[in-house]
N, C-alpha and C positions, 0 to 999 in steps of 0.2 A: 279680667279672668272670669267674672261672674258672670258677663252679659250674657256670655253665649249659652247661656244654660236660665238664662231666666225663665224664660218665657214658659211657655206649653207647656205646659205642657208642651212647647213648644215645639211644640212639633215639630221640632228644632231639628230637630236634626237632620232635618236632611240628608240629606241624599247622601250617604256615605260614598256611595265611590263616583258619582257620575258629577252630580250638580248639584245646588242647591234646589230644595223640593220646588221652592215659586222658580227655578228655571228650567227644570224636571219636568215638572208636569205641564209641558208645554206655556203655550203665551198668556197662560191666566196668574194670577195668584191668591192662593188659596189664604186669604184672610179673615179667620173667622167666621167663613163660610162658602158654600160650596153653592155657584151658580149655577144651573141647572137648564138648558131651553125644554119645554114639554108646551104643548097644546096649549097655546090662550098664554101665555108669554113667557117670562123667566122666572124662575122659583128658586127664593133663598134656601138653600139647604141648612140646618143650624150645625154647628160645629161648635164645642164647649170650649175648645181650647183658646181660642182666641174671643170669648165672648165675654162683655165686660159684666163688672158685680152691679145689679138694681135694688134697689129698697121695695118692699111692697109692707106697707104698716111697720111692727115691727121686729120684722122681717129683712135682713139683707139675705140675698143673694149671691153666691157665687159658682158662677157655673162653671168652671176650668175646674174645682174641686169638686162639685158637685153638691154642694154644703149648701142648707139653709141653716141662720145662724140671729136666734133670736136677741133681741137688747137685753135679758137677762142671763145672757150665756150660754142658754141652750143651743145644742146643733144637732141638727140630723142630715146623716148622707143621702140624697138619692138616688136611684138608678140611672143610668146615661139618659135612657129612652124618657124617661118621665122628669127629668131637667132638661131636657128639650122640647118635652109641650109643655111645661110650666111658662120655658121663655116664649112660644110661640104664640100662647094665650094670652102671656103678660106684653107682648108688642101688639095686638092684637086693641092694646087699650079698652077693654069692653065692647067689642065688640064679636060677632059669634065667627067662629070658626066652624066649617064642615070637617067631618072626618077627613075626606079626598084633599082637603088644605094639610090636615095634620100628617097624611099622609105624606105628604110630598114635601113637607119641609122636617120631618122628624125621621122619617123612614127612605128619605132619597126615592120618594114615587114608589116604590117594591109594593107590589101586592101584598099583604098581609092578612089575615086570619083576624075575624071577629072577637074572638077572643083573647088574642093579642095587645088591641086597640083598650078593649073593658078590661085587661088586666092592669094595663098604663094606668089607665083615665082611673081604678079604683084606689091605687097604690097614691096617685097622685091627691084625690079627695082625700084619703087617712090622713096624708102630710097634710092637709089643707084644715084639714079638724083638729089636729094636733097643735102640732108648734106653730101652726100659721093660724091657729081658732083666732077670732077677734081682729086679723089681719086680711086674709082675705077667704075668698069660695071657690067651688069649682060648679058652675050650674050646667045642666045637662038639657036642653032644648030639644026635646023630643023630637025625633025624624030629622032635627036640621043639624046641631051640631053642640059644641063647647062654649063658656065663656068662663072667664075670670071676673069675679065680684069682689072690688074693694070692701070692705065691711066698718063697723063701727067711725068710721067717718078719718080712716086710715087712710095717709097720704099713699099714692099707687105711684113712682115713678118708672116709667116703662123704660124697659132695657132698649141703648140707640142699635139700630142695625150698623154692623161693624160697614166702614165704608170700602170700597173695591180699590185696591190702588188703581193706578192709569197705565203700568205694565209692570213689565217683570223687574223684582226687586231680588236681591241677597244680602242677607242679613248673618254674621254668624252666629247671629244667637238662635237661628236658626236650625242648629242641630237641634237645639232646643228642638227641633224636629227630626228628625232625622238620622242623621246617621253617623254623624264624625267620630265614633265613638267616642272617646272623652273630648273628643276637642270640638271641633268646631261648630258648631251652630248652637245656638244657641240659645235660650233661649233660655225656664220655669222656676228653675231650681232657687234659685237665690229671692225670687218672690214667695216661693212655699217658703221657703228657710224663715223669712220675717214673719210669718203667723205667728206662731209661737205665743206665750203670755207677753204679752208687752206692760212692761210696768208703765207705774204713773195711774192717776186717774183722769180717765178721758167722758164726758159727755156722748149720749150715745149718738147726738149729731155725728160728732167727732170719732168715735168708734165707726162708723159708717165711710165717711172720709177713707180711714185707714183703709177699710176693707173693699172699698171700690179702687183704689192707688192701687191696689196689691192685684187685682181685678185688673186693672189698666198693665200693669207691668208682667203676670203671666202671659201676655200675648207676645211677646219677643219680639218687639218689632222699634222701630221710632218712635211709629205716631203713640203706640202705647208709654213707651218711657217720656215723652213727653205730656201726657194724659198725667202720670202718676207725678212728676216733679208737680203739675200746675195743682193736682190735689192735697199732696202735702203743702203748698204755698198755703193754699187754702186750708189748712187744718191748723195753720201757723200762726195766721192772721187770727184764726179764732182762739188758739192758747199758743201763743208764741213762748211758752215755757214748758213745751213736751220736749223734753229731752228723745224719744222717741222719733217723733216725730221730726226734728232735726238729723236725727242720725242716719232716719230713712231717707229723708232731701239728701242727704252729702251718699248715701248708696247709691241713690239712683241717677247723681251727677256724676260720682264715679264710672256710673254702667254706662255713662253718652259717653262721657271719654274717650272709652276705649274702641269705640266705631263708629257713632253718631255722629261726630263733629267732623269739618274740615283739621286737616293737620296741625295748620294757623292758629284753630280757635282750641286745640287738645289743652293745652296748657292751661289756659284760664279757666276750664272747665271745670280741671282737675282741683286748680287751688279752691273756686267754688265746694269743690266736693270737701276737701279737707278741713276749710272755713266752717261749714257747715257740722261735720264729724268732733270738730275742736268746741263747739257751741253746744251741742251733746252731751259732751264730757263735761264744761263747765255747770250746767245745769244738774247731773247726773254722772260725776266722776267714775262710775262702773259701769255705764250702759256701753250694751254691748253693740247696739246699732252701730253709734259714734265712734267709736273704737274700730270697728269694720269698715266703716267710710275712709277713717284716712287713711288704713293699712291698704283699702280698695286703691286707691287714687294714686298709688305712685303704679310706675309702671311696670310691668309682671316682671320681664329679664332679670334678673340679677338680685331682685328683692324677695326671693324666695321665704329665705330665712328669715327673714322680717317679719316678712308677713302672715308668714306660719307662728312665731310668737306670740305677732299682735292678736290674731285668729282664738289662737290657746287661751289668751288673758282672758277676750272678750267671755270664752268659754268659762273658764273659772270664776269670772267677775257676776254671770249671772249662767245660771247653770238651766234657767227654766224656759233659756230665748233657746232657737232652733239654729240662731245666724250666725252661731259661733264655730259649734260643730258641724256645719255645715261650707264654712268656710274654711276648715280646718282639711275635710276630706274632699272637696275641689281642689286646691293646694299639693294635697299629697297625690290625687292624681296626676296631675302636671310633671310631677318629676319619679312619678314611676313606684310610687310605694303604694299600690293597690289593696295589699292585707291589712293595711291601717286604716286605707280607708270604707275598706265594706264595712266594718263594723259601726263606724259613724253612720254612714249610710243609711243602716236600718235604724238608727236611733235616731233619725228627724225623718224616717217615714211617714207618714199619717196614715190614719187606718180608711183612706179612699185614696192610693197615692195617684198621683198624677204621670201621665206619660213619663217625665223627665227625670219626674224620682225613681222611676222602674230603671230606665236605662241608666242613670247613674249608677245603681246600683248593681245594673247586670254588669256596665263595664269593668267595676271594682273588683268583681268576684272573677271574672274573665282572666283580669290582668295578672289578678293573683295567683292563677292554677288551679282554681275550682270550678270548674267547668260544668260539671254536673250543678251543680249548686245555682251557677248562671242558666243553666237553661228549664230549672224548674223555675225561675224565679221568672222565666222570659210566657211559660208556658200560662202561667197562672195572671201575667201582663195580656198575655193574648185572648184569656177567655173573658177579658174586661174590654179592650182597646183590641179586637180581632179586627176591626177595618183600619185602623190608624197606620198611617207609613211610614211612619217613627219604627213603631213596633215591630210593622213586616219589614223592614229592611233590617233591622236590628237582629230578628230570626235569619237573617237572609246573609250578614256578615258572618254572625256565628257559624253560620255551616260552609261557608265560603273558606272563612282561616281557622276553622277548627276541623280540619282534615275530614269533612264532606262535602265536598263539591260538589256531586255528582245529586246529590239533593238538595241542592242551592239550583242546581241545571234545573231540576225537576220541578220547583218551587216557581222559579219564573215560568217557566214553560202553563203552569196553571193560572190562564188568565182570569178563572172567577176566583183568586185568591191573590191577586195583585191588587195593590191600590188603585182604587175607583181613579177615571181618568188619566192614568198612566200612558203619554205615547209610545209608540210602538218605536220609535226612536229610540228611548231612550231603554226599553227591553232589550232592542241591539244591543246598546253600547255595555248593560251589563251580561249579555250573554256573551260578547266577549273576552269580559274579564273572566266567566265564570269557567268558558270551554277551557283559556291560557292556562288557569291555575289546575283544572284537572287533568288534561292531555299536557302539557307542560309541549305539547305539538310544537316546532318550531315557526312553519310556517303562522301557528293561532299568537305564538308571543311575540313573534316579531310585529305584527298585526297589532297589539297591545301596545307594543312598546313606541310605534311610530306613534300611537293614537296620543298616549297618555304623556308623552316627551314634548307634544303639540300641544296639548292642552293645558299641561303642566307648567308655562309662562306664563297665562294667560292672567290669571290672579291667583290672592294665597288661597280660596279654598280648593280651586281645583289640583294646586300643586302639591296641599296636604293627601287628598288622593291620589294622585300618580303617585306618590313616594308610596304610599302604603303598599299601590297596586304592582309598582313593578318589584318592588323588593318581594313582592308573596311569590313573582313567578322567576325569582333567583337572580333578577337584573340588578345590581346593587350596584354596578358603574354610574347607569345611569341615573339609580337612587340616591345616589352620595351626589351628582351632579344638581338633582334637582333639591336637595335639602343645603349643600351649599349657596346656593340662589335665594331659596325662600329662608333661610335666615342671614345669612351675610352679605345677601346681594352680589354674591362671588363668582364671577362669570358672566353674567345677565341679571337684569332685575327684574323681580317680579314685582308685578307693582299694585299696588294695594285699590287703585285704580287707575282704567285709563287715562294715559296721555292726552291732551289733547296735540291741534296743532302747533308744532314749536313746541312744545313745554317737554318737562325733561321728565321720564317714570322716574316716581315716590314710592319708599315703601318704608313702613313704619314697623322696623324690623325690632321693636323693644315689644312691642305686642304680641309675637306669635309661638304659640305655647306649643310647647316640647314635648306636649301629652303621645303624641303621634311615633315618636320612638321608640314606645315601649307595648305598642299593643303586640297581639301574634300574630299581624300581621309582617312588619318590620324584624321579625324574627331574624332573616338573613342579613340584613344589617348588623345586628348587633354580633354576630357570630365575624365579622370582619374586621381588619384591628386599626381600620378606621373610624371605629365608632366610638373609640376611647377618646380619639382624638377630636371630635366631634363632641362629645359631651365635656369634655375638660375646656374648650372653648366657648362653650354656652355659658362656662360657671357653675354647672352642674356637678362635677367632679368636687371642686370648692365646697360646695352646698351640701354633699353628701357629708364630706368630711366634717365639718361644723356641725351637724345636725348630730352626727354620729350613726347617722340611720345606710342604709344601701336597701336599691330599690329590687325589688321582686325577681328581677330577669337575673341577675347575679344568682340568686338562692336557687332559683326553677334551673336556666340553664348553663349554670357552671360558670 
């Protein structure tokens, strides 16, 4: 439930209606940074979202927040621009950087203004005199360039350069970049959620640990969640009685579970996650980590209600973690009670929030009927993360199902305001959805409808899109067809991955979250009286009743 929203900031989220963003934006994938060919070879672009936490004295790092975060508690946010020459200096290991290098890895090569460059470089020295005094410098090399100065005899560990996967990967924790609006991708959210006070006393080794794991895990990805299991091992080894610390091993086994592993190995993964959540509790009978580990680890379908309890306890059991109410309002989005959840929403905001906590939040308000309220909140996301694809596709859905299309057309149409490296592909394939939904044209839906009924086999996230897409443009045959498929395998199957040859499509239909039926996009759906039918067989009708609750589209549209 939680993966897909880990990460990024994860910039997760992806591609809401087309692909996922690494198969979007053509044959690269954008992991924690953006490769760039220019004169004299290739140049890492820095990207925070996917870039892991370093130490510099005592000093950690984390750049997906933006936070320098001292061993006495102290923290300061800073600017996008100026936590990315921090890291560009700090890989740099001592060595000088030219502006024209800072340039091109901080500012994606763009020309910029001298005083642009001296307003960074000055913001950045304050931090570096401040909370970083005694930890490290920022020395300025007249005529040539920048350096960073270890100080007082402060260990420097340089941040690793994220590695390039070897092709196109999808992840859904991946909306975590992107787009699925509540659903699918994946990716930040449940890594912010565990900052929070974590009880116990920890060594500030060990504090460190923590916050490079949490480092590893907002990048929504595998190799991250595997980063983060092997540094909690590591934090375990050194006090294998953090309760904490266990509870975040059984979260983060929970989050392979649900995508990272073979189908075969889902099971053992899972009991891992719970073993470890149940060793949590023993050490710490109220920690809320633990308690969220084994509610994580069974499988989303049908344990709603469970897991929204367990969710609530971990909440009242420790009222100062983030990962309770945090898992409380993921939860409530899934089965469509939006107004419950915006409110959690902003109360495990932080005051630098990250892509995923913006979109979460904007979807809550969305689903709920407050629509103005979403798009201040999207506005105020934009004048922080204006280049991020998460965010412009996020503005980009809004006006698409929130009755203006016609400046959705307009919004693609301006290519210096589309995401950097965007193929022109795949600007077709949303200007087709975008003409269908405003012309409602026959000939443009039909065009639509072949596309997305074609694509919509293909795996669950593209057929989370075609449902959404063809129900927006009044096709609910076909949308009832292909949400019959993608959760009951009823008709065809979509299969969670290819086949190979001989082997028979798999699909691991206890995993795929329901969030998708309630957006406004699906609106025509739910207005048909097979949708009743449709959620009484989910268990959702069940769920409602036990809960005592009923979800937002009842109250909004009758």
């Amino acid at each position: 439930m939680f993966r897909r929203h880990l990460g990024f900031a994860a910039d997760i989220s992806p591609l809401l209606f087309v692909t996922a963003p690494s198969v979007i934006w053509g044959r690269r994938l954008w992991c924690g940074r953006r490769r760039q060919w220019r004169e004299g070879g290739m140049i890492d672009t820095i990207e925070l979202a996917h870039e892991p936490g370093f130490q510099l004295g005592r000093v950690t790092v984390l750049p997906a927040q933006r936070e320098l975060v001292r061993d006495d508690g102290q923290r300061e946010v800073l600017e996008h621009r100026v936590m990315q020459v921090l890291i560009a200096l700090s890989r740099a290991n001592g060595a000088i950087l030219t502006r024209e290098e800072l340039l091109a890895r901080c500012w994606s090569g763009r020309v910029v203004g001298e005083d642009a460059i001296n307003r960074v470089m000055s913001r950045l020295r304050k931090a570096a005199e401040g909370i970083g005094a005694g930890s490290f410098a920022i020395e300025t090399i007249t005529k040539v360039g920048y350096r960073l100065v270890a100080q007082g005899g402060a260990g420097h560990e340089a941040p690793a350069v994220p590695k390039a996967a070897t092709g196109p990967v999808f992840s859904r924790r991946a909306a975590l970049a992107g787009a699925a609006a509540v659903g699918v991708a994946g990716v930040a959210g449940l890594a912010v959620a565990i900052r929070g006070r974590r009880g116990g006393a920890e060594t500030p080794e060990n504090e460190a640990l923590m916050a490079q794991a949490w480092a590893a895990w907002t990048q929504g990805s595998a190799e991250g969640n595997s980063q983060a299991i092997g540094l909690y091992r590591r934090l375990l080894d050194a006090n294998p009685r953090s309760a904490d610390g266990w509870g975040l091993l059984g979260c983060a086994y929970a989050d392979r579970a649900q995508g990272w592993v073979r189908p075969s190995e889902r099971e053992s993964v899972r009991l891992r996650a719970s073993s470890a959540g149940r060793r949590s509790l023993e050490l710490d009978s109220r920690n809320a980590c633990g308690r969220v580990a084994i509610a994580w680890a069974r499988p989303i379908r049908g344990n709603w209600l469970l897991m929204e309890r367990e969710f609530r306890r971990a909440m009242a059991d420790q009222p100062g973690k983030t990962l309770g109410p945090f898992g409380v309002a993921r939860l409530l989005l899934l089965v469509g009670r939006f107004s419950e959840a915006a409110p959690l929403f902003e109360r495990v905001r932080d005051v630098a929030p990250t892509v995923n906590q913006y979109r979460h939040q904007i979807d809550a308000l969305w689903g709920a009927g407050r629509q103005d309220e979403a798009e201040r909140l999207l506005d105020e996301a934009m004048s922080i993360y204006a280049a991020n694809q998460s965010i412009w596709f996020t503005r980009f859905k809004l006006l698409l199902f929130g009755g203006r299309a016609s400046a959705a057309v307009a919004m693609l149409r301006d290519a210096e305001s589309r995401p950097r490296g965007m193929p022109q592909e795949n600007v077709d394939d949303l200007m087709r959805l975008a003409v269908a939904v405003e012309t409602r044209a026959p000939p443009a839906v039909a065009a639509l409808v072949a596309y997305e009924t074609r694509r919509g086999r293909s795996s669950p996230t593209p057929a989370r899109y075609a449902i959404e897409n063809l129900s927006a443009v009044g096709r609910v045959d076909e949308a009832f067809a292909l949400a019959d498929a993608y959760f009951f395998s009823r008709g065809f199957v979509i299969p969670d991955v290819p086949a190979g040859p001989g082997e028979q499509a798999r699909a691991v239909l206890e995993e795929r979250e329901p969030s998708l039926l309630f957006l406004p996009a699906t609106r025509a759906m739910r207005a048909d009286p097979r949708f009743s039918r449709l959620t009484e067989e989910l268990g959702l009708e069940r769920y409602w009743r036990e809960a005592k609750a009923q979800p937002d589209y009842r109250r909004l549209e009758g």
